[in-house]
C-alpha positions in Angstrom: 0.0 0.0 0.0 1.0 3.1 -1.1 2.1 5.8 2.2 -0.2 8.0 3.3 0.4 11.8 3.3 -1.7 13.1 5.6 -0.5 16.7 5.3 -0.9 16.4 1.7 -4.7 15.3 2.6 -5.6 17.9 4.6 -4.6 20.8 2.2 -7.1 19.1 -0.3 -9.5 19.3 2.5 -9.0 22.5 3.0 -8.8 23.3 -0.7 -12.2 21.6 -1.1 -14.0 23.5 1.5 -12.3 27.2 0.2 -13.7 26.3 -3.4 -17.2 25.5 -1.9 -17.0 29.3 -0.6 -16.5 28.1 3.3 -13.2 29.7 3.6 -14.1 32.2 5.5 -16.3 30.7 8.3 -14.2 30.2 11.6 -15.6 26.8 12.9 -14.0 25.5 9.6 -10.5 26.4 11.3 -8.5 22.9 11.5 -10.9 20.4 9.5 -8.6 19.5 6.9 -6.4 18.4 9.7 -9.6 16.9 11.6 -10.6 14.8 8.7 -6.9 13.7 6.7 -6.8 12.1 11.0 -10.2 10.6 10.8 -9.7 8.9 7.3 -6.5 7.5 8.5 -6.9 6.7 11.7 -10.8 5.0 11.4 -12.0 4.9 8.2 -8.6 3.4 6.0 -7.7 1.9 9.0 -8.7 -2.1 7.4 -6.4 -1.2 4.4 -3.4 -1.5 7.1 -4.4 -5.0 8.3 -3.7 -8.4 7.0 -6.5 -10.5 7.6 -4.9 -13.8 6.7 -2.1 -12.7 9.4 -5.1 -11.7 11.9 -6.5 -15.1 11.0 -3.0 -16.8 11.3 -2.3 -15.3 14.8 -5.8 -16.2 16.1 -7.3 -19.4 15.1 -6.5 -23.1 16.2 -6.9 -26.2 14.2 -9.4 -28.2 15.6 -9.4 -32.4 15.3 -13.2 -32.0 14.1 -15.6 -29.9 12.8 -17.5 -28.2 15.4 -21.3 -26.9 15.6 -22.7 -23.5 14.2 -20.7 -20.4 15.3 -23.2 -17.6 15.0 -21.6 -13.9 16.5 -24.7 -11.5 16.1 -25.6 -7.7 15.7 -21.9 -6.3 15.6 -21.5 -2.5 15.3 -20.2 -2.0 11.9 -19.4 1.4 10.0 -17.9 0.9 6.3 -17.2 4.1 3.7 -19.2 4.0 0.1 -17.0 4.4 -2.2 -19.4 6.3 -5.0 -19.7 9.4 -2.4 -17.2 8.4 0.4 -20.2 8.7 2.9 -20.1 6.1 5.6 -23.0 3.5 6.2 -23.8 2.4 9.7 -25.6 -0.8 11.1 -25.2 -4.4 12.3 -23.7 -7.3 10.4 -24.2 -11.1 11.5 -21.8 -13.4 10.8 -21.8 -17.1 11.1 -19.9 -20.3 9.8 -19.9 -24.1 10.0 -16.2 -24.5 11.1 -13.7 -27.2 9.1 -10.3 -27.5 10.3 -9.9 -24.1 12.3 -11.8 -22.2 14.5 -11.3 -18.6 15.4 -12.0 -16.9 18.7 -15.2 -14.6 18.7 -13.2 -11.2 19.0 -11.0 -12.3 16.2 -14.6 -12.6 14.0 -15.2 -9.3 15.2 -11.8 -7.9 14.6 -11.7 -9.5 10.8 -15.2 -7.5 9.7 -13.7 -4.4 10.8 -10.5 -5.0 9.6 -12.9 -5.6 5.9 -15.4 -2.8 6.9 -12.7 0.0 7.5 -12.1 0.4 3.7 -13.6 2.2 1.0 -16.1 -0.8 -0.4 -19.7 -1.7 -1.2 -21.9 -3.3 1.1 -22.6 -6.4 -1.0 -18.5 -6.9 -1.6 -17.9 -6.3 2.5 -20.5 -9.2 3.2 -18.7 -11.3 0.2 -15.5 -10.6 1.1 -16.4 -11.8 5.3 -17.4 -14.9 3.9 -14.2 -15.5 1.7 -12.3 -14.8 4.2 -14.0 -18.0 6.4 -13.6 -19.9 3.8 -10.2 -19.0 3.2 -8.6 -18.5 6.7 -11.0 -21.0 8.4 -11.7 -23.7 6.0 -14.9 -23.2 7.1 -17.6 -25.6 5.6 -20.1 -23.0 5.1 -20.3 -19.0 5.8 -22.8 -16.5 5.9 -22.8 -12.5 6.5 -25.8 -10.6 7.0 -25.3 -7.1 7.1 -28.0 -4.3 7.6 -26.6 -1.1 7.3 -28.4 2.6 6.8 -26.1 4.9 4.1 -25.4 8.0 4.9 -26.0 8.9 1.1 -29.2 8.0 1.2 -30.4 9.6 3.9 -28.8 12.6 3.4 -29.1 13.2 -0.2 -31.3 12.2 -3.4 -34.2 10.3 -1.8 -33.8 11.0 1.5 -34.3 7.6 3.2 -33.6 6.5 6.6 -34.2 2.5 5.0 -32.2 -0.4 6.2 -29.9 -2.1 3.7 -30.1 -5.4 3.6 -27.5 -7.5 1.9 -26.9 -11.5 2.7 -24.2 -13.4 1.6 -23.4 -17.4 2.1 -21.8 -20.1 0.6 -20.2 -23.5 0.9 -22.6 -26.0 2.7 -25.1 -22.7 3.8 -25.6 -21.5 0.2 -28.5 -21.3 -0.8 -29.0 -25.1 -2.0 -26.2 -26.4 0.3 -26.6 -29.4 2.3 -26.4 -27.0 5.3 -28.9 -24.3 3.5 -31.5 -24.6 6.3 -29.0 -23.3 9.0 -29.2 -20.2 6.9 -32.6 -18.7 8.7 -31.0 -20.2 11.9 -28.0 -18.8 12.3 -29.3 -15.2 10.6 -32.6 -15.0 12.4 -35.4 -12.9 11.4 -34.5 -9.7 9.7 
């Protein structure tokens, strides 16, 4: 990844807000520096993290397959990246474990790690279940996430509607010989 120059960043900031005509207005006074922080420290901060190492340094092998691992309505905050407006909500996340298991926190730590990047909703989902599949060897994976964005709320149709996007595969695909742990292990929506 490519270094980060956040003094760089905050003079575009700050060149952004003078060519909307909000030079002038005093409460403006440090945001270039304000944001270039906030985009680095919170909202890029996934593009930092190796998730196969975070997987690596945090998962066992276990000598068989264990039962459903369902970790439900985690805070999650992700940035669109048509408007770079952030999206808000709750993902769920749950797998069939293979040969590894991961520790609850590390689930946890893996979405944000995913979430703190500039992607779509449907690719963070898709991506949470690759990575299970990947890092895990889990047998099946599934990501519910319902998110409100920012962008919609705030501009064009102003909605406050939930986003819903699921994504599974392996044995809980849709079709999978583990399918009907789907509703289980999402719940209602």
């Amino acid at each position: 990844m490519a270094t980060r120059d956040l003094p760089r960043a905050a003079r575009a900031i700050d060149e952004f807000l003078d060519a909307m005509g909000l030079s002038g207005d005093p409460s403006i006074v440090g945001t270039g520096a304000r944001v270039a922080e906030a985009w680095d420290s919170e909202l890029l901060a996934g593009t930092e993290v190796d998730v196969a190492r975070l997987f690596a340094d945090e998962a066992w092998v276990t000598s068989k397959p264990g039962a459903l691992v369902v970790l439900r309505e985690v805070s999650v905050a992700t940035t669109c990246p048509h408007h770079l407006m952030p999206a808000l909500g709750e993902a769920t996340i749950a797998y069939l474990p293979g040969r590894k298991v991961a520790g609850l926190g590390t689930l946890a730590r893996a979405l944000h790690a995913l979430a703190r990047r500039l992607t779509l909703q449907e690719e963070l989902g898709q991506r949470v279940v690759d990575a299970l599949h990947e890092h895990l060897h889990a047998r099946g994976a599934a990501c519910r996430l319902r998110l409100r964005h920012s962008c919609l709320a705030a501009r064009g149709e102003r909605e406050r509607a939930i986003v819903e996007t699921i994504a599974a595969s392996g044995t809980m695909a849709p079709g999978g010989e583990d399918s009907a742990l789907l509703s289980l292990a999402l719940g209602p929506g």
